[in-house]
C-alpha positions in Angstrom: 0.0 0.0 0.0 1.0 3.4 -0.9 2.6 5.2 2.3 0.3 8.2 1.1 -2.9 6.0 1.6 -4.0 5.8 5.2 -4.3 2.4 6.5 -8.1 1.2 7.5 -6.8 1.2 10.7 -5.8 4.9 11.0 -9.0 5.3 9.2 -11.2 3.9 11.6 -9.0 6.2 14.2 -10.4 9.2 12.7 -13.6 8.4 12.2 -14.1 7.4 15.8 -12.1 10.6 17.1 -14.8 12.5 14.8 -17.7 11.1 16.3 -16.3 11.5 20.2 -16.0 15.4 18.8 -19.2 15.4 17.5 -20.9 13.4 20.6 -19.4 16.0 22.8 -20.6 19.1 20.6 -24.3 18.0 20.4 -24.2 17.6 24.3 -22.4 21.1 24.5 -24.5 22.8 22.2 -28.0 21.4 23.5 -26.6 22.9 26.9 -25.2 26.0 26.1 -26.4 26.8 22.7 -24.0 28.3 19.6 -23.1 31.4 21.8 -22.5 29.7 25.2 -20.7 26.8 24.1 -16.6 26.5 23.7 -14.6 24.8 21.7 -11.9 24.0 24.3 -15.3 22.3 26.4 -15.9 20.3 24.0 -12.0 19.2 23.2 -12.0 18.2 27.1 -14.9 16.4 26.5 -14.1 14.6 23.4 -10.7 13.8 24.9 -8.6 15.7 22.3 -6.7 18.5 22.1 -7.9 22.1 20.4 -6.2 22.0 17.3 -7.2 18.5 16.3 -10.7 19.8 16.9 -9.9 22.6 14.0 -8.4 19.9 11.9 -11.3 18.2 11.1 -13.9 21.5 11.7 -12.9 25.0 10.6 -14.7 26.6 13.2 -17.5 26.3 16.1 -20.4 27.1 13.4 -18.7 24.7 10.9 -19.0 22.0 14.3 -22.7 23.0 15.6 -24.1 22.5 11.8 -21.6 19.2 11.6 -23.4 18.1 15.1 -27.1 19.3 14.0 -26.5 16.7 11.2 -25.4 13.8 12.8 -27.5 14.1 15.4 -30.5 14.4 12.7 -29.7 11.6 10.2 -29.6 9.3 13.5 -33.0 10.7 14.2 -34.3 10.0 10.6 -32.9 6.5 10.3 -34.6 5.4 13.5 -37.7 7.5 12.5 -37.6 5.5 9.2 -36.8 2.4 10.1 -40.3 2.1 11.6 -42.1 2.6 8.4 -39.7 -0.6 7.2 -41.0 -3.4 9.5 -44.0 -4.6 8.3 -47.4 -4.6 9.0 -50.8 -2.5 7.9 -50.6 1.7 7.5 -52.2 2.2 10.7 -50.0 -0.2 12.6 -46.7 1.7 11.0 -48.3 4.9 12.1 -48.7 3.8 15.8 -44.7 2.5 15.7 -44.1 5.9 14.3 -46.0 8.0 17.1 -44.3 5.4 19.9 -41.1 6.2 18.5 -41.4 9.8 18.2 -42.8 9.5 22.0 -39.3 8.1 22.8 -37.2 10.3 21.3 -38.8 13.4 23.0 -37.9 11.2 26.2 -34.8 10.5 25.9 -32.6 12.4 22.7 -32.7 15.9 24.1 -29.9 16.9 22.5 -31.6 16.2 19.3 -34.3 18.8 21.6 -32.8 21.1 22.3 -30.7 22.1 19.1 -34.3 22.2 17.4 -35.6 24.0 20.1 -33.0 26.5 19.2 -33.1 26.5 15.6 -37.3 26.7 15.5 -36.1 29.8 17.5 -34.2 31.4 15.0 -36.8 30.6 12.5 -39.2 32.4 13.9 -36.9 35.2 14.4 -36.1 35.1 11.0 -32.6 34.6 11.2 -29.7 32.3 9.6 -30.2 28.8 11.0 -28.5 26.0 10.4 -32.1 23.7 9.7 -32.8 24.7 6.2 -29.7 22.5 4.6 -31.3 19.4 6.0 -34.6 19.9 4.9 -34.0 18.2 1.6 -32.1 15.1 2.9 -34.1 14.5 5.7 -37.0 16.2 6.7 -39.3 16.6 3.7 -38.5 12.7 3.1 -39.3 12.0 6.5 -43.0 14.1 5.9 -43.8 12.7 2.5 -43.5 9.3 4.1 -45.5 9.6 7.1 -47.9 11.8 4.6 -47.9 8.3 2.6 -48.7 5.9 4.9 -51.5 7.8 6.3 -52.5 8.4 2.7 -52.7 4.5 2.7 -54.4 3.8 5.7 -57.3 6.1 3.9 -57.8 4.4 0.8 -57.9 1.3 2.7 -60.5 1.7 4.9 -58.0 1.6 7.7 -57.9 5.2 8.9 -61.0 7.7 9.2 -61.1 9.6 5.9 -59.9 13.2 7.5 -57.0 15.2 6.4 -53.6 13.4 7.3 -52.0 16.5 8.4 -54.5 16.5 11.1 -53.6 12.7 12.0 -50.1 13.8 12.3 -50.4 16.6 14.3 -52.7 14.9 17.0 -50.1 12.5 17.7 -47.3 14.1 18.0 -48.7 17.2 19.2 -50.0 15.4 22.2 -46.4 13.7 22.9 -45.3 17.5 22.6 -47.5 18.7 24.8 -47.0 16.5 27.9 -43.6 16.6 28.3 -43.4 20.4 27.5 -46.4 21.2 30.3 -45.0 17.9 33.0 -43.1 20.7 35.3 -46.5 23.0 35.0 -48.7 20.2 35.9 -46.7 18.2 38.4 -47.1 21.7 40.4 -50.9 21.5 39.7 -51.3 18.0 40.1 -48.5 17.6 42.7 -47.1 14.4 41.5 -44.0 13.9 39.3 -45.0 13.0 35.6 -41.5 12.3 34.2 -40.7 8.7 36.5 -40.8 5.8 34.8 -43.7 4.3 35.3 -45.6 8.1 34.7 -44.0 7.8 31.2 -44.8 4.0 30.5 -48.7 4.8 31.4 -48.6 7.8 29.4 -47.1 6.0 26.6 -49.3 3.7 26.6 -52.3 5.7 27.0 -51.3 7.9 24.1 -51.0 4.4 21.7 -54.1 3.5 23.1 -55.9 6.6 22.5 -55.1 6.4 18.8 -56.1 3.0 18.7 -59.7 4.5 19.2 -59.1 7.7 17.5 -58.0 7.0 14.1 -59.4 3.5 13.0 -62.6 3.2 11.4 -63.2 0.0 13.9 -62.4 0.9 17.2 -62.2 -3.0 18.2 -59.4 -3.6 15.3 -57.6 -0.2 16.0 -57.0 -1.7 19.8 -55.9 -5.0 19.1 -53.5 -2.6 16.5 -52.4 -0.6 19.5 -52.1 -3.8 21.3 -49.9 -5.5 18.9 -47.8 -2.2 18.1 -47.0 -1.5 22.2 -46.2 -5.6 22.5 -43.5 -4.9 19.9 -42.0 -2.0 21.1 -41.9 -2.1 24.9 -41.0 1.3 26.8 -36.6 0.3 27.3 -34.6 2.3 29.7 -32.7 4.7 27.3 -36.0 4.4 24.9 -34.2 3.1 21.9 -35.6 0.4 19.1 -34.1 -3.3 19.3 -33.1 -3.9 16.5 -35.1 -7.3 17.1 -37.7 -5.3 17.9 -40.5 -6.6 15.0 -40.3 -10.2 14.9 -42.5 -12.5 12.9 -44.3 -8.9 11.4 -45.6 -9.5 8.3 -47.8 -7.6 5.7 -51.4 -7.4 6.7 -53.4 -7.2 3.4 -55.9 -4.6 2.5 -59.1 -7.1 2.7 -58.0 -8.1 5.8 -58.0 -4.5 6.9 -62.0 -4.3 5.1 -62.7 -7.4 7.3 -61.4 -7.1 10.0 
């Protein structure tokens, strides 16, 4: 091999030392935003030294859109990967409202650099969102938009506007966690333990069980099925051996269900 040509091995080095740069900026960032984080912060963190930081970013805005990236096509791959295992519209629907569930729970630096670019966006300033639209989130939107589109025509879903599906459920996962410190004072009991967050899981699964099938009876044994497969795990990610034995359901089974 050509002396010039790094070695896999030196290869791998790099690409691990990027990502232990990039894990520490996302955590940095989602804490202290663009302004309040530091580069040398996230060096210490990363376990490297300053100028190897600049050697593979130019700069901390070149880094916070590098981490708003990776931290986003990790998001879109699990949010995806959902749509991928099996099963009728409204059943890939309920994995993707259980998933988005448990990324607000547990991916808050994902959060909290949204948090902060929706901010800017309203503001009407430069953010660092509108590069990914294209390569992940419009993709991401026309295939919910799809499935739900499915679900329709099948007889699956109740025949109202899709955008309104969508919104419902993750509005409603939205909601909770953004009003839990507000109504743990009103209802004076903690709503971010464990077993708050399993029931309101649940619940929220549940509810769209009954909400958006035209048979309320099949829509629960969907929600059912959908909260068997993905059980509530500590750090709230999917198993990759999380949809076992799934297989298509076909449209007339849908019709007669």
């Amino acid at each position: 091999m050509d002396k010039s040509t790094p070695s896999r091995t030196q290869a791998d080095r790099a690409d691990q030392t990027k990502t232990r740069i990039l894990e520490a900026a996302v955590q940095q960032f989602s804490v202290n935003g663009l302004a309040g984080a530091r580069t040398e912060q996230i060096a210490e963190a990363a376990g490297v030294n300053k100028a190897l930081l600049y050697y593979y970013f130019k700069g901390k805005d070149d880094l916070y859109e590098a981490a708003l990236e990776s931290v986003t096509r990790g998001v879109f791959a699990s949010s995806m990967s959902v749509f991928d295992a099996g099963g009728s519209a409204g059943e890939r629907f309920l994995r993707s409202a259980l998933n988005h569930f448990d990324r607000v729970r547990t991916n808050h630096g994902f959060q909290s650099l949204m948090q902060q670019e929706m901010v800017r966006l309203h503001r009407g300033e430069a953010n660092a969102l509108s590069p990914l639209v294209e390569r992940f989130f419009r993709p991401l939107m026309l295939r919910v938009a799809d499935v739900l589109d499915e679900g329709i025509a099948s007889g699956e879903l109740i025949a109202v506007d899709p955008a309104q599906i969508h919104n419902a459920a993750l509005g409603a996962n939205v909601l909770y966690f953004l009003s839990a410190p507000w109504m743990q004072m009103v209802l004076g009991r903690d709503l971010l333990t464990l077993e708050a967050l399993e029931f309101r899981r649940k619940a929220a699964i549940e509810f769209l069980g009954q909400a958006i099938f035209v048979d309320r009876e099949y829509g629960a044994r969907a929600a059912a099925r959908v909260l068997a497969e993905m059980p509530m795990t500590e750090n709230g990610g999917i198993r990759p051996q999380a949809f076992p034995g799934l297989r298509a359901i076909k449209t007339e089974e849908v019709r007669n269900k």
